[in-house]
C-alpha positions as CSV (number, residue, x, y, z in Angstrom):
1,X,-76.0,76.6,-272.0
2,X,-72.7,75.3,-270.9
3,X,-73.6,74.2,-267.5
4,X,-76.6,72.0,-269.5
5,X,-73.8,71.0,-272.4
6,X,-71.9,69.5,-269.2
7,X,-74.8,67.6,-267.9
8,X,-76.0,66.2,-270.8
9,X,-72.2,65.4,-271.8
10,X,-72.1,63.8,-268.2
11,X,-75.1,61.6,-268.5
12,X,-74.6,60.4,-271.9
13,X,-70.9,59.2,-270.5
14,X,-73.1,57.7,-267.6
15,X,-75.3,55.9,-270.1
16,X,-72.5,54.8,-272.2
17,X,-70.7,53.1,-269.0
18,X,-74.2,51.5,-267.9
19,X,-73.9,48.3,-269.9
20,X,-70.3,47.6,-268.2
21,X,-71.3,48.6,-264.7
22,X,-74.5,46.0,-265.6
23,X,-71.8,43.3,-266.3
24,X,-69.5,44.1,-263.3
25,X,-71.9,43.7,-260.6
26,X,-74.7,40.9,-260.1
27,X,-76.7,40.9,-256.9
28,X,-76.8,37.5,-255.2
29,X,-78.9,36.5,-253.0
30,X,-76.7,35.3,-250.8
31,X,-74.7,38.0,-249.0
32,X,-71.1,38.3,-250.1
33,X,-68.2,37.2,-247.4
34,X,-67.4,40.1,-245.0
35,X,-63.9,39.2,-243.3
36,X,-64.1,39.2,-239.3
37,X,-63.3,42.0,-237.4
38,X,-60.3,42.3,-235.2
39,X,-63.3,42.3,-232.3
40,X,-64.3,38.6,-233.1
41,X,-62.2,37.1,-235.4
42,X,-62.5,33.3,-236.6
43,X,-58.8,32.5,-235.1
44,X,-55.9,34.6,-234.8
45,X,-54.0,35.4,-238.3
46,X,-52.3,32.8,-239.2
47,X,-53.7,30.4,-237.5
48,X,-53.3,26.8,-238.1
49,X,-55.4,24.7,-235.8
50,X,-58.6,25.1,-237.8
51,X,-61.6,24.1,-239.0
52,X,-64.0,24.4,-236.0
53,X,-64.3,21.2,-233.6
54,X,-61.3,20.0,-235.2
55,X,-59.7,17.8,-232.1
56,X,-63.4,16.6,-230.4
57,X,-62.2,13.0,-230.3
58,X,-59.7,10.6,-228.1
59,X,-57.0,10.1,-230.7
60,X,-56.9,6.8,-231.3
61,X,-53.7,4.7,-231.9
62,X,-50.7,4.8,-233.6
63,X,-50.7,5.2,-237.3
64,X,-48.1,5.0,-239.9
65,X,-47.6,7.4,-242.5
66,X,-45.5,6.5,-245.5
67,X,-44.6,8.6,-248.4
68,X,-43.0,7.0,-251.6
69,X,-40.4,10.2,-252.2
70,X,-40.3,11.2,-256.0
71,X,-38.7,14.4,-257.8
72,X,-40.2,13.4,-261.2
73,X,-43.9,13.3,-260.7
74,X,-44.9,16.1,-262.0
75,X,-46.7,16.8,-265.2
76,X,-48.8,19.7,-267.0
77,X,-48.4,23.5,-267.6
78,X,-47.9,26.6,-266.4
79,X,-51.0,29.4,-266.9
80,X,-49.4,31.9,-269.3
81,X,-52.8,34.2,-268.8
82,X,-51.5,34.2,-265.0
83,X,-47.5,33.4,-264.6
84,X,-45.6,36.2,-265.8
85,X,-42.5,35.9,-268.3
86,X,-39.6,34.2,-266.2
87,X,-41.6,33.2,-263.3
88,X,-40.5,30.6,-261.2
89,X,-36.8,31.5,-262.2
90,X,-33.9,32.4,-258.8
91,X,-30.6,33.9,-259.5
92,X,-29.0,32.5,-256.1
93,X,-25.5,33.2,-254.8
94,X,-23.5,30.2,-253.6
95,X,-21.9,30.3,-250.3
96,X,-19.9,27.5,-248.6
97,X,-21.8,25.1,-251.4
98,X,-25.2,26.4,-250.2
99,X,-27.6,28.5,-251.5
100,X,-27.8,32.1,-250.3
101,X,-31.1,32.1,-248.3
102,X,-32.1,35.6,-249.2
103,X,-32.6,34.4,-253.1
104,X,-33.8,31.1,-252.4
105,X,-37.1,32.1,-252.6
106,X,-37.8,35.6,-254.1
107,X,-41.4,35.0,-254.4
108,X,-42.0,35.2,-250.8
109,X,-43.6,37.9,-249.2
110,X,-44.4,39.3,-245.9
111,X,-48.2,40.4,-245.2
112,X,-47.9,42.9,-242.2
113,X,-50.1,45.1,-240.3
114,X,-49.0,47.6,-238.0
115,X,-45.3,46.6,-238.6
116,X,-46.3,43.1,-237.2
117,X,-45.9,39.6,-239.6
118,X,-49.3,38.4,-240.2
119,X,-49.4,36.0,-242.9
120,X,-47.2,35.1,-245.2
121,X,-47.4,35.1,-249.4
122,X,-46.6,35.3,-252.7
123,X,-45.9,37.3,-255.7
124,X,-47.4,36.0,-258.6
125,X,-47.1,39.4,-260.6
126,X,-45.8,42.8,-260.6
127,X,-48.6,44.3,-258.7
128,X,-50.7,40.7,-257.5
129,X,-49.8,39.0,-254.1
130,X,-51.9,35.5,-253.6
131,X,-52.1,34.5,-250.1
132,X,-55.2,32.8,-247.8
133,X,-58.4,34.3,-247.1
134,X,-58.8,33.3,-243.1
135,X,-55.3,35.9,-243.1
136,X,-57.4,39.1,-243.9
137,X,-59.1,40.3,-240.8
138,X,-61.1,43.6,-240.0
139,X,-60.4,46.5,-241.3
140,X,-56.4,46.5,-241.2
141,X,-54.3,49.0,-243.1
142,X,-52.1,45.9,-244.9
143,X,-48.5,46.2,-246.1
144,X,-46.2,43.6,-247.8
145,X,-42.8,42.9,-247.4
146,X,-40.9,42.0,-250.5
147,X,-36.9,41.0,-251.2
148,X,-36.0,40.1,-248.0
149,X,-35.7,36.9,-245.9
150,X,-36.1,38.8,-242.5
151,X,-39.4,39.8,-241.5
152,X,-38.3,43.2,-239.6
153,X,-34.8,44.6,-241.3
154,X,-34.7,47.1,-243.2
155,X,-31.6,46.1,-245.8
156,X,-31.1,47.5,-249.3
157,X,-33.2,44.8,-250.9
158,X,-36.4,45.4,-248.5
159,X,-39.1,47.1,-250.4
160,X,-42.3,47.5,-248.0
161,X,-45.4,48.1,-250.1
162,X,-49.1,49.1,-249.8
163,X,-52.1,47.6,-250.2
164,X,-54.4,49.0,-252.2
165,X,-57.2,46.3,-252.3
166,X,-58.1,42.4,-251.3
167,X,-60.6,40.3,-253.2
168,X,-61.4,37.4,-250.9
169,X,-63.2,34.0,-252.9
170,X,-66.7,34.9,-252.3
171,X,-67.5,31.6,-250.9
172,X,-64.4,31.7,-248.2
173,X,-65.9,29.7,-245.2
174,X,-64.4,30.3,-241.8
175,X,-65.3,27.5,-240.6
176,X,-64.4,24.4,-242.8
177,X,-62.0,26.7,-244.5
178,X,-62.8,26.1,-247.6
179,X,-62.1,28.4,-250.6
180,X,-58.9,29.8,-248.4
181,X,-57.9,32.2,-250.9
182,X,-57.2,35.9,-251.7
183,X,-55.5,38.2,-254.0
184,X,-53.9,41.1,-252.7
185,X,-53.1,44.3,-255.2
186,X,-50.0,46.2,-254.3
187,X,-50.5,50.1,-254.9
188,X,-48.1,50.0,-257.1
189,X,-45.9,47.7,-259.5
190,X,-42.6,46.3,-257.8
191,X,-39.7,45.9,-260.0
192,X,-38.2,42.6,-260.6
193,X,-34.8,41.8,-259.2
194,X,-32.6,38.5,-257.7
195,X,-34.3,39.5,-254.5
196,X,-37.4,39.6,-255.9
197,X,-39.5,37.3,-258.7
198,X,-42.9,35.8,-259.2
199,X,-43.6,32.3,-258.9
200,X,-45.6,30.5,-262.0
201,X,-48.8,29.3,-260.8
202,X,-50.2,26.2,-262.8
203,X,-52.6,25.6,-265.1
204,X,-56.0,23.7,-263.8
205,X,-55.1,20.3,-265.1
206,X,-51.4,20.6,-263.5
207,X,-50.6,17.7,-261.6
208,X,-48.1,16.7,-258.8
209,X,-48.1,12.9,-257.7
210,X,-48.2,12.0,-254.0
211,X,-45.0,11.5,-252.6
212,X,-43.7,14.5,-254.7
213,X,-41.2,16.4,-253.2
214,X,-42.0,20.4,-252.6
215,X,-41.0,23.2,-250.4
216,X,-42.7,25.8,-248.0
217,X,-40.9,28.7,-246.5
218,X,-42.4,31.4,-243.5
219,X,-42.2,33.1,-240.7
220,X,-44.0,31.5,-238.2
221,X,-43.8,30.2,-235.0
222,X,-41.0,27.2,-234.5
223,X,-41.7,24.0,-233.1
224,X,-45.1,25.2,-231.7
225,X,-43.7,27.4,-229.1
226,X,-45.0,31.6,-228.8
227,X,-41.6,32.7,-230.5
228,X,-42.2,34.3,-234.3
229,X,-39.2,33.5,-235.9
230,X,-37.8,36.6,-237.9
231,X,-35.4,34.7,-240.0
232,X,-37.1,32.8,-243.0
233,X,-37.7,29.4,-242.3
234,X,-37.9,26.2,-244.9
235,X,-38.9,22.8,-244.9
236,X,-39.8,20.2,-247.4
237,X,-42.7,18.4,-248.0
238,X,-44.0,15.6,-249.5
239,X,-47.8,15.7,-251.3
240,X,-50.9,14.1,-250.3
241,X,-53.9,14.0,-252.3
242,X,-56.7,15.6,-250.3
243,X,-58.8,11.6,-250.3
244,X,-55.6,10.3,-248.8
245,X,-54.9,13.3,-246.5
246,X,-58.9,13.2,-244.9
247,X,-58.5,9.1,-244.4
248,X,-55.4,10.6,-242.1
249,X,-56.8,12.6,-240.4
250,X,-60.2,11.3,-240.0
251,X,-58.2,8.1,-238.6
252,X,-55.8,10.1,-236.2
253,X,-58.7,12.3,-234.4
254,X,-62.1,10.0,-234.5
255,X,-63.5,12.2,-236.4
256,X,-67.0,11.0,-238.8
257,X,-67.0,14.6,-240.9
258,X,-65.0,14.8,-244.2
259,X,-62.3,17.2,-243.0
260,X,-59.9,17.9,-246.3
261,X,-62.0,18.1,-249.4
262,X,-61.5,18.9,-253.2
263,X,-59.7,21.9,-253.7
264,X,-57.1,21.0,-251.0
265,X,-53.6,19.3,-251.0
266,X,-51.9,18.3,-248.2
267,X,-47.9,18.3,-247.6
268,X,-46.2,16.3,-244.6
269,X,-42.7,15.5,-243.3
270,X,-42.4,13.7,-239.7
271,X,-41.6,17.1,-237.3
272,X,-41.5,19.6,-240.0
273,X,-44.6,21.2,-240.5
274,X,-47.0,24.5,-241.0
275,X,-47.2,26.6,-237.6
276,X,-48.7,29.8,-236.8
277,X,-48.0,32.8,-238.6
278,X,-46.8,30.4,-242.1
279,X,-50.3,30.8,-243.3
280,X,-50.7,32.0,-246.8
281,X,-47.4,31.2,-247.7
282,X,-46.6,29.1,-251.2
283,X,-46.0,25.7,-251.0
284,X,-44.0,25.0,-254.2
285,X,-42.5,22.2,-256.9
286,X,-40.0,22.4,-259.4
287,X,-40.2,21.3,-262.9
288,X,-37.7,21.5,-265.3
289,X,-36.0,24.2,-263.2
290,X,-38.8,26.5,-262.8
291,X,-40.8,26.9,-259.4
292,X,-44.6,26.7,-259.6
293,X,-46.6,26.9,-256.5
294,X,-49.0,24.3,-256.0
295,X,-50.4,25.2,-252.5
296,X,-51.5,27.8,-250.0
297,X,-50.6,27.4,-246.5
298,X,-54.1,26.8,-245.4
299,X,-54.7,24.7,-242.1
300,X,-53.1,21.4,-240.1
301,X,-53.3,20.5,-236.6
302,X,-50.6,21.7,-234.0
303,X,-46.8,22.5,-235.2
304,X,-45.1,20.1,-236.7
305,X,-47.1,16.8,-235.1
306,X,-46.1,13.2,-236.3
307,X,-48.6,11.4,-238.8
308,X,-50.3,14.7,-238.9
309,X,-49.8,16.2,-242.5
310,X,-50.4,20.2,-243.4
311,X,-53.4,21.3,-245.1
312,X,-53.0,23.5,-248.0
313,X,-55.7,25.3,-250.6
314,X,-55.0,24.0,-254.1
315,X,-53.5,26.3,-256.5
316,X,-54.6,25.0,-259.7
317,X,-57.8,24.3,-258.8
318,X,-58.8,28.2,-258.1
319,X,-56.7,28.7,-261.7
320,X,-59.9,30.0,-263.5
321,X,-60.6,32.1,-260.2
322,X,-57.4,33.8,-260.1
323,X,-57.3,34.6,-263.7
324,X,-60.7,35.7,-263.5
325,X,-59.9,38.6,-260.7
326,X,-56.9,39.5,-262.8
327,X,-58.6,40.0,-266.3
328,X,-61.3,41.9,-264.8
329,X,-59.0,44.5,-263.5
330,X,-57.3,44.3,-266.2
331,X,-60.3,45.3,-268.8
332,X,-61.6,48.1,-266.5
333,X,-57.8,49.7,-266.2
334,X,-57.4,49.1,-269.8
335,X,-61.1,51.1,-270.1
336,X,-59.7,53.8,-268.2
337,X,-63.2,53.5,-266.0
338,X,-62.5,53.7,-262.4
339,X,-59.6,51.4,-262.3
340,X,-60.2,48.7,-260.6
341,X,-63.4,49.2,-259.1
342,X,-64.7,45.7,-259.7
343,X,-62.4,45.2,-256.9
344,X,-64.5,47.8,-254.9
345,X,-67.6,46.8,-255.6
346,X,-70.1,44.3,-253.6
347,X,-68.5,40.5,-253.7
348,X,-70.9,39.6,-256.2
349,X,-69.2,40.0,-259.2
350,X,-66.7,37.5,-258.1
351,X,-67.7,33.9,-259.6
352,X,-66.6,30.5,-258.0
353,X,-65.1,28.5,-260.3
């Protein structure tokens, strides 16, 4: 009588857990994105010289690029379902009238695998990295590197966790890179410090005028050469809307197919550019003394290249996606039901904005 007590008990639980499983998972009919394996990867993590058939053309001749500089010309709001309280906020120790480098930007984080910088990232909240899709790769055992500027030390402010899971956008295209953007959840909540902070991300009708002023900070490869730098580097940019950024760079290489499209911004400063292994980094603005990333280090063409600007996934306009991922594991935590598992299941249940 007991062992049938415990299967009728177990069934009715499974019968009463039905109706959420139903509204976790929907079958598509299109198959959900699988990343590449290490064996045949798109392009090596991190890299920058993408989408396919990029550079097919002569490049024709010279072209000026101008950007009007602002530091005002930005307006809208931060997502308060998303950026957690204080985001965007550095506590920075000043040395020789400079800001200390290793609280500049606390946000960033290293994605590693094997002990080897990968891709870089952010923290957006205690236990939520956001960093690009075309970064996650076969079937790596992930880590990220938090509260440190150096990709390899091991001071008192490193803290190396984890990863538990990655939810890629279900439409990620290797290709065109479009939809170059994941969320990456730590295996377990990192505690705030100087050395470490979230950044705010905005809300979807956030927006930063061209010729805004912004930075982007990583690890990867200076000036286009094979040397990784270990030391965080930083450079400003100035915005492009993604119409002005194609007519670029459909001018400098020849080419007749629309190359940056909606739900990219670009970010360019003559010799100071993206480069291999900077890829899923932030690119952020300030407003009224609070950070808010705007971009994900997505794509450009060569390292730091005059007239060519560096492509980034838009922030705000994945804002419904990202809050989307993040309530869902929030309910089904909250449930106590397999936590997280809509994270585990088939890509299905995540919906494109």
């Amino acid at each position: 009588m007991a062992s049938l007590g415990c299967a009728l008990g177990l069934l009715l639980w499974l019968l009463l857990l039905e109706p959420r499983l139903g509204e976790g998972y929907r079958p598509s009919e299109e198959p959900a994105m699988t990343p590449a394996s290490p064996e045949a990867p798109p392009g090596p993590p991190g890299a920058l010289e993408s989408p396919q058939m990029l550079i097919s053309t002569a490049v024709p001749g010279p072209l000026t690029l101008t950007v009007e500089s602002s530091q005002a010309a930005i307006f809208g709001t931060f997502s308060p379902q998303v950026s957690q309280p204080g985001c965007g906020q550095r506590s920075m120790r000043i040395a020789g009238g400079l800001p200390a480098a290793e609280r500049k930007w606390p946000w960033q984080v290293s994605l590693q695998a094997r002990d080897r910088h990968m891709c870089g990232g952010s923290l957006i909240a205690s236990r939520w990295v956001l960093t690009a899709a075309h970064c996650i790769i076969g079937h790596e055992e992930y880590t990220v590197r938090l509260g440190d500027t150096h990709s390899h030390s091991h001071s008192k402010t490193t803290l190396v966790v984890p990863v538990e899971d990655i939810v890629c956008h279900r439409f990620y295209d290797a290709k065109t890179l479009r939809h170059d953007i994941a969320l990456v959840l730590l295996s377990f909540s990192v505690n705030y410090s100087s050395y470490i902070q979230p950044v705010c991300l905005p809300e979807r009708a956030f927006h930063v005028e061209s010729g805004t002023e912004c930075w982007v900070a990583g690890w990867g490869r200076l000036a286009g050469g094979e040397t990784v730098s270990v030391h965080l580097q930083e450079t400003k940019q100035l915005i492009l809307h993604y119409k002005k950024c194609n007519q670029i760079l459909l001018t400098r290489l020849g080419s007749l197919r629309n190359l940056v499209k909606k739900g990219m911004i670009c970010g360019y400063q003559d010799g100071k550019s993206l480069c291999k292994g900077d890829s899923g980094g932030p690119l952020v603005c300030e407003l009224n003394a609070t950070w808010v990333q705007v971009g994900i280090v997505s794509w450009g063409v060569g390292c730091g290249r005059k007239n060519y600007p560096g492509v980034y996934t838009e922030v705000s306009f994945y804002k419904d996606w990202v809050i989307g991922q993040l309530s869902q594991a929030r309910s089904w935590d909250s449930a106590g039901f397999f936590p997280l598992l809509c994270l585990l299941l088939p890509l299905g249940v995540l919906v494109a904005p």
